[in-house]
C-alpha positions as CSV (number, residue, x, y, z in Angstrom):
1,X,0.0,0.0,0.0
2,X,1.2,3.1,-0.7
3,X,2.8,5.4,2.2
4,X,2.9,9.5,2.6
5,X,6.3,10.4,2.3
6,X,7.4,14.3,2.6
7,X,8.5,16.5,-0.2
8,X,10.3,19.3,-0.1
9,X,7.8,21.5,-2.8
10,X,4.7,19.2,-3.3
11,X,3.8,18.8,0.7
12,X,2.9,15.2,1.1
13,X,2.8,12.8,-1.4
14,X,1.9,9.2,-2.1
15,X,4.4,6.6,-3.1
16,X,4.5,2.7,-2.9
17,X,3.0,-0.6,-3.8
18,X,-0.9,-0.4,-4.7
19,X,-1.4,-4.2,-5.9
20,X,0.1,-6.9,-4.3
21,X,0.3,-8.8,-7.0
22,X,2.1,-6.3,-9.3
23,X,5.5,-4.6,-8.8
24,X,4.7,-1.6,-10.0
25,X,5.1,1.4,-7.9
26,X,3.4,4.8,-7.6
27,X,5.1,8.5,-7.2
28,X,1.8,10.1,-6.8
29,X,1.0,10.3,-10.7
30,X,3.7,8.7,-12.0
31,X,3.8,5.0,-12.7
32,X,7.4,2.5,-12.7
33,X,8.4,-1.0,-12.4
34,X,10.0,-1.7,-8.5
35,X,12.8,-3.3,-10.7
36,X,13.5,-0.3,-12.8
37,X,13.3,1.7,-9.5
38,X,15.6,-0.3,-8.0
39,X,18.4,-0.3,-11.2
40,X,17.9,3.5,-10.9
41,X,19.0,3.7,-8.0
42,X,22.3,1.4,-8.0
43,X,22.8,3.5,-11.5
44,X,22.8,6.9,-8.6
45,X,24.7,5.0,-6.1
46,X,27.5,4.8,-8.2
47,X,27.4,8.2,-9.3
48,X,29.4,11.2,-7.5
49,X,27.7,12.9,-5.6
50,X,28.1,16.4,-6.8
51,X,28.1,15.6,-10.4
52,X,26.0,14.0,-11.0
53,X,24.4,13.6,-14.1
54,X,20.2,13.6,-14.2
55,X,19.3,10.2,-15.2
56,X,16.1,10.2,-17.4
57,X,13.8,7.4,-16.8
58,X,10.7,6.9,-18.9
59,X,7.4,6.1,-16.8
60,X,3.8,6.0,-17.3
61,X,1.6,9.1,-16.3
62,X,-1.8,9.6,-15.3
63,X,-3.1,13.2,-15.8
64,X,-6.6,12.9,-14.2
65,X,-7.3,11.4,-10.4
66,X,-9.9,9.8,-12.1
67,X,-8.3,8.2,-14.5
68,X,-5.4,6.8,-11.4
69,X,-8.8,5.4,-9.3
70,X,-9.9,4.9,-6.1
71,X,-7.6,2.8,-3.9
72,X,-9.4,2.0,-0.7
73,X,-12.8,1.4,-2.8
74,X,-10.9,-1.2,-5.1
75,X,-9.6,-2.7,-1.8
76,X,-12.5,-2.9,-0.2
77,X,-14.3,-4.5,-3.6
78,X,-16.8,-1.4,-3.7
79,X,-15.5,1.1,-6.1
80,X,-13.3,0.3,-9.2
81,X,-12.4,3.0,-11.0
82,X,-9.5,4.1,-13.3
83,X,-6.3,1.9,-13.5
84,X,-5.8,1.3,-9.8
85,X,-9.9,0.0,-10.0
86,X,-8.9,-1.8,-13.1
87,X,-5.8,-3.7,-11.4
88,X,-8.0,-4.5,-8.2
89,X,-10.5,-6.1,-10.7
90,X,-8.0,-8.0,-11.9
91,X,-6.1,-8.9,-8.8
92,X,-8.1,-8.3,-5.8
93,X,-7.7,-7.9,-2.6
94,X,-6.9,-11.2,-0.6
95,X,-10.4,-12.3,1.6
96,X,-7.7,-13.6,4.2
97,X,-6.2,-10.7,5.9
98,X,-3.3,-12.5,6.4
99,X,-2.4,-12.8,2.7
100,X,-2.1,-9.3,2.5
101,X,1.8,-9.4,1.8
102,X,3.6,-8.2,-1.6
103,X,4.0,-11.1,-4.0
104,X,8.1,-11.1,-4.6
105,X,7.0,-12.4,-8.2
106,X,5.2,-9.7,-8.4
107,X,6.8,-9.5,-12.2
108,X,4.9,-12.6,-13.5
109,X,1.7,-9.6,-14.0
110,X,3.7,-7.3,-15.8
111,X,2.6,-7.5,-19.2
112,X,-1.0,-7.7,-18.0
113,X,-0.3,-4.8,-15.9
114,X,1.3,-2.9,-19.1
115,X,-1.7,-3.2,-20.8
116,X,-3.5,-1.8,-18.5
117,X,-1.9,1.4,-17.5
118,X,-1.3,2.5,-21.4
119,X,-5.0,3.1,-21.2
120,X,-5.1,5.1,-18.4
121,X,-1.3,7.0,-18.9
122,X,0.6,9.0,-21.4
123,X,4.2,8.1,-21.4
124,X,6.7,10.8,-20.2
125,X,10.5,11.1,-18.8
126,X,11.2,11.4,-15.4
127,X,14.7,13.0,-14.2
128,X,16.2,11.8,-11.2
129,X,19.4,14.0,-9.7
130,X,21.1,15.2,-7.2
131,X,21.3,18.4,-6.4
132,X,24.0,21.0,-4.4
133,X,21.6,22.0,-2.2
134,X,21.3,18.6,-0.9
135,X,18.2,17.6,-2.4
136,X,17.1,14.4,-4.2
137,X,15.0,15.3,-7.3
138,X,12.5,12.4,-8.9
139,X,10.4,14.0,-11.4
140,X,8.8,17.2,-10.2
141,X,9.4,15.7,-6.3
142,X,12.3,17.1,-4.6
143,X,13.3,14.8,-1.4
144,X,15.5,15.7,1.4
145,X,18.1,13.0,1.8
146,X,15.8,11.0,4.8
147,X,13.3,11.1,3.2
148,X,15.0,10.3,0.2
149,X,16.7,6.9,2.5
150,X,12.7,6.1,3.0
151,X,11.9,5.6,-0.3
152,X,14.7,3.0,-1.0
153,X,14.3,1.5,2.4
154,X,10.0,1.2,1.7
155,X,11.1,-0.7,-1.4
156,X,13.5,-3.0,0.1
157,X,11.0,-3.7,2.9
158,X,8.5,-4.4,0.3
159,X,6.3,-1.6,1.3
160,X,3.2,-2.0,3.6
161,X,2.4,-5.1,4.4
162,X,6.1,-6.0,3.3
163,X,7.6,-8.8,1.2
164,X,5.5,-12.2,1.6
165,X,7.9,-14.6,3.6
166,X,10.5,-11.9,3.9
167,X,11.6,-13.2,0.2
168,X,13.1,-10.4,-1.7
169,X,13.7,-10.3,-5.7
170,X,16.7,-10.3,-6.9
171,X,16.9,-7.1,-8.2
172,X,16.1,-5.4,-4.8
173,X,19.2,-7.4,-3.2
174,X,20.8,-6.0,-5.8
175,X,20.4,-2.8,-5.3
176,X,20.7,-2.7,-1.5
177,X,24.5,-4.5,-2.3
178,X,25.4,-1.5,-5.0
179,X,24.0,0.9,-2.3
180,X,26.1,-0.8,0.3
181,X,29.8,-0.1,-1.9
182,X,28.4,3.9,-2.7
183,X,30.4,6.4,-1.8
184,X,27.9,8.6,-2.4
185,X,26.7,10.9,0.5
186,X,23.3,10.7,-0.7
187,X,23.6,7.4,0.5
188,X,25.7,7.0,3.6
189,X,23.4,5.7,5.7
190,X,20.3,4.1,3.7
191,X,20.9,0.8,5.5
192,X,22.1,1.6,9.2
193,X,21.0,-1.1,11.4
């Protein structure tokens, strides 16, 4: 489920998990892949800190709120609307409480999940960068560095409810062991106990 997580110019903003049964992840309007997050940010983690370089990363965006859904109507089988609707119509939400862990092969819905959002969304580049002033920038979203650590760390957790069984893909152990060699200070400290 998605979290609020702090910006530093949009207030609050949503970002997470919506389906547990897709690894897709949402930046409030802006749709990814957890395994493209997760090579993004190895690709940062090797990158100097100062000079770095804006990565652009193509995503999926939805325009309209209707058009993204209603989230606790699709999870509570009452309202589906939009793309999150759609996706809950697809995959709904387990009867059994306890079920209600993200699927670590999560990947095995992508290209039904594809489909679905290029209905809803317009393609469109997202930069991600660091910045002098000591701010992470994702798209229109600038992140102070904590914040910024919560994001990675809500991904390698597997969001709320977490990861089912504590089983991780690959790709996110990846990208906790390219965080773990950065020398990058927009890093230093991601993992701490």
């Amino acid at each position: 489920m998605p979290l609020s997580f702090r910006s530093e110019n949009h207030g609050n903003i949503a970002f997470g998990f919506f389906n547990i049964e897709s690894d897709m992840l949402l930046l409030e309007n802006h749709f990814f892949f957890a395994d493209r997050f997760c090579v993004w940010m190895g690709d940062l983690a090797e990158e100097k800190d100062l000079e770095s370089v804006p990565f652009e990363q193509k995503v999926h965006v939805i325009d309209a709120p209707e058009k993204i859904g209603d989230l606790m109507g699709a999870i509570h089988g009452i309202r589906f609307t939009g793309f999150i609707g759609r996706t809950y119509e697809l995959f709904p939400f387990p009867r059994d409480p306890k079920g209600f862990k993200q699927n670590p092969e999560g990947f095995r819905t992508r290209k039904i999940i594809e489909k679905e959002i290029e209905r809803f969304s317009r393609a469109a580049t997202m930069a991600l960068a660091f910045h002098r002033d000591g701010k992470v920038r994702m798209g229109p979203y600038e992140f102070s560095i904590p914040v910024f650590h919560e994001l990675i760390r809500y991904v390698w957790q597997g969001g709320y409810p977490r990861w089912k069984d504590e089983i991780r893909p690959a790709y996110v152990q990846d990208m906790k062991d390219r965080i773990m060699k950065s020398g990058n200070r927009f890093f230093k400290g991601v993992f701490a106990s």
